[in-house]
C-alpha positions in Angstrom: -198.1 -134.2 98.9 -196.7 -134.7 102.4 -194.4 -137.5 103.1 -194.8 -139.1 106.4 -191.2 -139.1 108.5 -190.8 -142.4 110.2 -187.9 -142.1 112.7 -187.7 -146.0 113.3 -187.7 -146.8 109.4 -185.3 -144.7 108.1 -183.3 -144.8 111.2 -183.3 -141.8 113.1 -183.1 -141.7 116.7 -185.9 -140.5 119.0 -183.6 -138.3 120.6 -179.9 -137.5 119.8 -176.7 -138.2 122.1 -174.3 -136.5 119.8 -171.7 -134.3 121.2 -173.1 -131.5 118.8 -170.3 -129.1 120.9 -167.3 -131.0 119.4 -165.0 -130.4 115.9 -164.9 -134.1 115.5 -168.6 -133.9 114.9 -169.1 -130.5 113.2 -165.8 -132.3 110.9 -167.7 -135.7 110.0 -171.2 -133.7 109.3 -169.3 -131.6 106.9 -167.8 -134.8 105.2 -171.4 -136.3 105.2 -172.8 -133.5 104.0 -170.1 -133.3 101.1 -170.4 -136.4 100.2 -174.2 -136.4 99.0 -172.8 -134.2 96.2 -169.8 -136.3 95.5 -169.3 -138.0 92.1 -172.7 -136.2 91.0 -172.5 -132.5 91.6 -169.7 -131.9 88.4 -171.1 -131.3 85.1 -168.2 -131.7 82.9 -169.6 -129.7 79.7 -169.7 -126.7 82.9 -170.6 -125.5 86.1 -172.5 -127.8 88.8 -175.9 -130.0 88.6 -178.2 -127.9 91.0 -181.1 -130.3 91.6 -181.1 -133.5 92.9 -184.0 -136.0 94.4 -183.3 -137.5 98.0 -181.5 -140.2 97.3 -178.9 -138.3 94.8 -180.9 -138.4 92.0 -180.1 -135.5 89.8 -183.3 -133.8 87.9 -183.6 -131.3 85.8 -180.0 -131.5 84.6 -180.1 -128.0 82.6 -181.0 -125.7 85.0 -178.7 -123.0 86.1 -179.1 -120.1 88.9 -176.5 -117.5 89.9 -176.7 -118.2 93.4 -176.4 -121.8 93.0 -173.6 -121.4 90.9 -171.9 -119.6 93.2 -172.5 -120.8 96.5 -171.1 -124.6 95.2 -168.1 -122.6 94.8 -168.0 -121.6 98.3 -169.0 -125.2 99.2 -165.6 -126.5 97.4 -163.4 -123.5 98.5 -164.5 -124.0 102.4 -163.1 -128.1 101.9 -160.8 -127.4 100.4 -159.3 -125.2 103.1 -160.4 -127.4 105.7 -159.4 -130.3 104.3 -156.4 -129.6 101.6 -158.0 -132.0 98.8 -156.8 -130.8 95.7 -160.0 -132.2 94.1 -161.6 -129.4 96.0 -159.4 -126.9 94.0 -160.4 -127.6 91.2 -163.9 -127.6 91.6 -163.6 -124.0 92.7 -161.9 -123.0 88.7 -164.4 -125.4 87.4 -167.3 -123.3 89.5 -165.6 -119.8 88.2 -164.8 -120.5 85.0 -168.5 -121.5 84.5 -169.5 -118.2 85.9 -167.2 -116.4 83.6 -168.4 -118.2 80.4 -172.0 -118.5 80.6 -173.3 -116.5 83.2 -171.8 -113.6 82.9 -172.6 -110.7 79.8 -169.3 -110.0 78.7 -171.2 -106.8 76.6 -173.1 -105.8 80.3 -170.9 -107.1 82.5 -173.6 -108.3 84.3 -174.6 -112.0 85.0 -177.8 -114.2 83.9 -180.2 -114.8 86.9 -180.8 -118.5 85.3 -179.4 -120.5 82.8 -181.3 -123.6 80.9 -179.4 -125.8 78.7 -176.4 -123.2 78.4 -179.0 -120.5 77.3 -180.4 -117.1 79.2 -183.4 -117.9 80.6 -183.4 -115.2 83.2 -181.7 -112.1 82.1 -182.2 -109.6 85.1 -179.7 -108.3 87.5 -179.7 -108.9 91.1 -178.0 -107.4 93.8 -178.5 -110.8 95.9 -177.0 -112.7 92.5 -174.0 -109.9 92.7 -173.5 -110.5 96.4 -173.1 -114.0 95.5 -170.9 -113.6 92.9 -168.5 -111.4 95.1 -168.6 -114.2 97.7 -167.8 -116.6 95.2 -164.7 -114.5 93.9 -163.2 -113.9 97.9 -163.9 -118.0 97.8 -161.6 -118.3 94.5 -159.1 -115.8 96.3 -158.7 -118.1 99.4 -158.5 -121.1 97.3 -155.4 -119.5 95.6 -157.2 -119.1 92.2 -155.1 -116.0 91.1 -157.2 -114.2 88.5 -160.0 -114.5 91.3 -158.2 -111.2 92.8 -159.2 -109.0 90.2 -162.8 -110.3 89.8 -163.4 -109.4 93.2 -162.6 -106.1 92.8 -164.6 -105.7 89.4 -167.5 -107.0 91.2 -167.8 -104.7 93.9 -166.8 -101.7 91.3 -170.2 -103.1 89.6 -171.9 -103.1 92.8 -171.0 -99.5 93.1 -171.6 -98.4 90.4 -175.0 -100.2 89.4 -177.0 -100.5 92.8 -175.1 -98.5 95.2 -177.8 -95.9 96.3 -175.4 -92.9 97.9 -178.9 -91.2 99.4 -179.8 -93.8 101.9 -176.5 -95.9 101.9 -177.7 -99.1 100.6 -178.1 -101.1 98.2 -180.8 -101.1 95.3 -181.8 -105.2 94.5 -183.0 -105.6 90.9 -182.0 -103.9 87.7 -182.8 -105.0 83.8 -180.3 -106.4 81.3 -179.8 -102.7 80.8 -179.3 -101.9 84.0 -182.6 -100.0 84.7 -183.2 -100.3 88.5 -186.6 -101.6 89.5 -188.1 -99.5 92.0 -188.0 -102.5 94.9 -185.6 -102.5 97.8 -185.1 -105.3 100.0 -182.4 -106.4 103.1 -181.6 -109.7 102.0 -180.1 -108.3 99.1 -178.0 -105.9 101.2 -177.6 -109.2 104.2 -175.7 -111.3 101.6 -174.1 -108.4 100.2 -172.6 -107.6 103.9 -171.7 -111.1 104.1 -169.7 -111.2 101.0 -168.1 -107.3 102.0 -167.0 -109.3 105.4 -165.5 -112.4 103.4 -163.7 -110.1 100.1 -162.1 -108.0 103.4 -161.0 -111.8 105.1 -159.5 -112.6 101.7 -157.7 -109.0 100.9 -157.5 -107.0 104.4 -158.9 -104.1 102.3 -160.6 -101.4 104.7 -163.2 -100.6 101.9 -164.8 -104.0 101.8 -165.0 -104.0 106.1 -166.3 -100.1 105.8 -169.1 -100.9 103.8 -169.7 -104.5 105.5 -170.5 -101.9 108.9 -172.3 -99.5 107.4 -174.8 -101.9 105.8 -175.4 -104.3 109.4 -175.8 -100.6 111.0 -178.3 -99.2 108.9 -180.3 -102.4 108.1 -180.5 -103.8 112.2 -180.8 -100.2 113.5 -181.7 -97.5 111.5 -184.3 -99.7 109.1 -186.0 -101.3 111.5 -187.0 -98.2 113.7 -190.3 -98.5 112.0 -191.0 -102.0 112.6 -190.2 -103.2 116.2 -186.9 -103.6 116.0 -187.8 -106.5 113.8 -185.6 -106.4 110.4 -188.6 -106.6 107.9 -187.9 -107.8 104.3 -189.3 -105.4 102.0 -189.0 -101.4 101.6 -189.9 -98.8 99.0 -187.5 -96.8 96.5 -186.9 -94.2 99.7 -186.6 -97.3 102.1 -189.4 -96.9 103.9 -191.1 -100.5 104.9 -193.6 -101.7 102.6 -195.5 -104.1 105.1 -197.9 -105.6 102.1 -195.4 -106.6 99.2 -195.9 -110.6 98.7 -198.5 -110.7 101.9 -200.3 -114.3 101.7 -198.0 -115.7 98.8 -195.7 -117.9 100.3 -194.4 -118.6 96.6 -191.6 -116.5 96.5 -188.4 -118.0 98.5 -186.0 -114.9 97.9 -188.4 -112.1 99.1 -190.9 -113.8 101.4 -193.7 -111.8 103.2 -193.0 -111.2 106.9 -190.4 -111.3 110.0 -188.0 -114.1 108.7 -186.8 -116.1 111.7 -183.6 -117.1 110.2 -182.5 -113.8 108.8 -183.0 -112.2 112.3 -180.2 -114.8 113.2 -178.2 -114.7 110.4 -178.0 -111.0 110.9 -177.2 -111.9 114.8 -174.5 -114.2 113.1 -173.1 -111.5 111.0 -172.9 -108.6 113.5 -170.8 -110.9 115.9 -168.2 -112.2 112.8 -167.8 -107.9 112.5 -167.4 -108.0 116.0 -164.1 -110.1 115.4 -162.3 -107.2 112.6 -163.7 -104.1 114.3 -165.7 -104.1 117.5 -168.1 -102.0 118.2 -169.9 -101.6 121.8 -173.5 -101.6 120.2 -173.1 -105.1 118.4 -173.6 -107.6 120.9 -176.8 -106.2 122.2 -178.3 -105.6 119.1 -177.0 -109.7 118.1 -178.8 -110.9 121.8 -181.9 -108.8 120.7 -182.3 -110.3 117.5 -181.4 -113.8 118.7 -184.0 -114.1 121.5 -186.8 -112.0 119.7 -186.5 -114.8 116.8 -186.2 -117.6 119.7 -189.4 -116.2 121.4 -191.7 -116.2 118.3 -190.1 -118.5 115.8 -189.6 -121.4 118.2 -192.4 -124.1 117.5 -193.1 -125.4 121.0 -195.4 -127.8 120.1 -193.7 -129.8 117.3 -190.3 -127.9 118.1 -187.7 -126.4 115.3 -187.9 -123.0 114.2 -190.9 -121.9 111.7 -190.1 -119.7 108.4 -192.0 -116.3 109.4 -194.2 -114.4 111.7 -196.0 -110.9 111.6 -194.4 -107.5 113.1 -196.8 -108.6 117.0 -194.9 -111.8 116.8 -197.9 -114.1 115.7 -197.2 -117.2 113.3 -197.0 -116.5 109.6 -195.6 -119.4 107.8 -195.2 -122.3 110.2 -193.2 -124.6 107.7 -189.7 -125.5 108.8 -186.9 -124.7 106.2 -183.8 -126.0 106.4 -181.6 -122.7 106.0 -183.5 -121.2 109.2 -182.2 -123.9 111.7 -178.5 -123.6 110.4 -178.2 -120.5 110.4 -179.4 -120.0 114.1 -177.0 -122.9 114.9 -174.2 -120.6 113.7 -175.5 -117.5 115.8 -176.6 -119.3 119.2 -172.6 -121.0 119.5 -171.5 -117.5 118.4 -173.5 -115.7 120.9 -172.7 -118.7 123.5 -168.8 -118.4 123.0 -169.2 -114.4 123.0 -171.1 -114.5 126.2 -170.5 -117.1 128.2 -174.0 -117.3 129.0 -175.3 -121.0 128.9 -178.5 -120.3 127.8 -177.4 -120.0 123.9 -175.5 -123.6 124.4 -178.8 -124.8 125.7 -180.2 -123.1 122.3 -177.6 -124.4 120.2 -178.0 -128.3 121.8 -182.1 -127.7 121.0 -181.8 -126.7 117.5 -179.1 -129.3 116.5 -180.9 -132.0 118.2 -184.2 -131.2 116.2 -182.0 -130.9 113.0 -180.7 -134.1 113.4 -183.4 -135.6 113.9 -185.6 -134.4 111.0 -183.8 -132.5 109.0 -180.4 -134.6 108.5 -180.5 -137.2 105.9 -178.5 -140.0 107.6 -178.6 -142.0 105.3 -177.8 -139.9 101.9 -176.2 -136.9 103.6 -177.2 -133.6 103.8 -180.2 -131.8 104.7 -183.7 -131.8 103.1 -185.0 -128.6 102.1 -188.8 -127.8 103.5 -190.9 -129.7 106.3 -194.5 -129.1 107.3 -195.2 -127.3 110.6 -196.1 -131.2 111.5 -192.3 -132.3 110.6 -193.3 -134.1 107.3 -191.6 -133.9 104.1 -193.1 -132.3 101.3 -191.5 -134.4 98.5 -188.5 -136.1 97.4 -186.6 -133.3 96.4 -183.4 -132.6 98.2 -181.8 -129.4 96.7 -183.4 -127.6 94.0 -182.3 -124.2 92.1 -180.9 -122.5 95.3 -180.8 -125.1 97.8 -176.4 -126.5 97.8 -176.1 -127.1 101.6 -174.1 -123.6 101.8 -176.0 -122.8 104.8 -175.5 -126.1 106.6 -171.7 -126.4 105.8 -171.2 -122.8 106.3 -172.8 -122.9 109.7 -170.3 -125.3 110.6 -167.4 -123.9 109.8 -168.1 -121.1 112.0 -169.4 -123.1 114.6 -165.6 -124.5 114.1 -164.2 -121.0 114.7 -165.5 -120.7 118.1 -165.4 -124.7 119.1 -161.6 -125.6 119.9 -162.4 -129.2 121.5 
């Protein structure tokens, strides 16, 4: 079912006049943002509620993902050091305590890919799940949890010691209860793992975490994608090479989608520039511009506007629906390229992006942002976040649009 966006109804301005280039605004959207979840998003008996309908309704009230999990805890860490709320604290030990009780295997020591009703549904290992879960410690560490310390450093020891593939210097994605690796290898599991790497070394100033952080951006924006255009593709097989037919024409799987992902070009853009910050290296920025304006050129919708999920390795239109997650995280890497550069044609990006966002994609009347839109900029239902979906790419977007935004 598709659900028909009327600007005028639901109150949305045919164009937006927001300053989308001031903190006082990146500030408020993170409060309206937060505030969709607030009073609804704490599960007393444990964890978080992870699905909720448009209007705050929350559904299925049992269900449980790793990521989820984790990324509300990054969600209450980032307030609460923006914004001092003690409240915040404690959602971040409510958020790890629940990871520590339930979904992790005290016998394994790894964690449940998905909880129902306090009970495994999902027992696999992910690297992805892992990545989240060492984000979700460095978030407990800057919160000034103390015991979060030493989880971190477990968690990357599992990393190591579980996926870590020495040969090619990345990461394996998927292992059994077990720990019997699946013969699959993919990039967003070694993405998020960078991005966790570059926020445990924020948190603890540890060279290892920022070593590995560099090593997996090099290999996976340069050396992996040799074979595919310069395009960072999304699936590879057990001796990484590319594996250009895994989940072609099922658009089913969120987590490892077929194709040249829009938004992961930029969020890679995003995460070479924050590496840029601890250790600079000269090749960086160029590689961040390339990626930037090669997802720009062919993931741009010029004729209903936002940025489409996907497209094929000669730039062609895959999957033309509009997710949420793909215009944030663009957002993030066009100010960061803009304040890197100087160059006003990324401010004239960022402007573009956020004023489609706020148009359809902003709930301004609920808060936060809905998930999925047809390439047409309709809704497909009334659900707002669902297993994954916790606004950490929207909120996290902003806060480092806030790094490089003084005014």
């Amino acid at each position: 079912m598709e659900i028909k966006v009327d600007k005028t109804e639901q109150g949305l301005p045919e164009r937006c006049d927001s300053n989308f280039r001031s903190r006082d605004f990146l500030l408020q959207h993170i409060r309206h943002t937060l505030s969709f979840y607030e009073g609804r998003s704490v599960d007393p008996a444990g964890g978080f509620f992870h699905c909720y309908m448009n209007d705050g309704t929350v559904f299925d009230p049992g269900l449980r993902t790793l990521v989820a999990s984790c990324r509300f805890v990054f969600n209450y860490a980032k307030a609460y050091g923006q914004f001092g709320d003690e409240k915040y604290q404690s959602r971040v030990v409510h958020g790890l305590n629940f990871l520590r009780e339930s979904h992790r295997n005290p016998q394994t020591g790894g964690y449940a890919w998905v909880l129902r009703d306090g009970n495994v549904l999902d027992d696999h290992n992910h690297c992805y799940g892992l990545a989240f879960v060492l984000l979700a410690y460095a978030c407990g560490v800057e919160a000034g949890v103390p015991e979060a310390k030493a989880w971190l450093y477990e968690t990357f020891d599992l990393l190591e010691e579980k996926f870590w593939d020495k040969k090619y210097e990345l990461y394996a994605s998927e292992a059994s209860v077990d720990w019997t690796l699946d013969p699959y290898r993919g990039q967003n599991d070694n993405m998020h793992t960078c991005e966790a790497l570059i926020a445990a070394y924020e948190v603890t100033q540890d060279e290892v975490f920022l070593d590995r952080a560099c090593l997996l951006a090099s290999h996976m924006t340069r050396r992996q994608s040799q074979d595919t255009g310069s395009h960072v593709w999304e699936h590879y097989t057990q001796d990484w090479k590319p594996d250009l037919e895994y989940n072609r024409n099922d658009k089913t799987n969120s987590i490892r989608p077929w194709g040249v992902q829009t938004g992961h070009q930029t969020e890679w853009t995003k995460l070479l520039l924050i590496l840029d910050r601890h250790r600079p290296e000269a090749w960086r920025l160029a590689r961040a511009k390339e990626l930037f304006d090669s997802a720009m050129a062919h993931g741009w919708d010029n004729d209903n506007t936002g940025l489409i999920y996907g497209y094929d390795l000669e730039g062609q239109e895959y999957d033309q629906d509009k997710y949420f997650w793909v215009q944030a995280e663009s957002l993030a890497a066009a100010a960061l390229l803009a304040d890197r550069t100087g160059d006003k044609a990324y401010w004239a990006w960022y402007d573009k992006i956020w004023d489609y966002s706020f148009t359809y994609f902003v709930d301004h009347e609920y808060g936060a942002w809905y998930r999925i839109l047809t390439v047409n900029n309709l809704r497909y239902d009334d659900k707002k976040s669902y297993k994954n979906k916790t606004d950490y790419h929207t909120m996290g977007a902003c806060y480092e649009m806030l790094n490089v935004i003084s005014q």
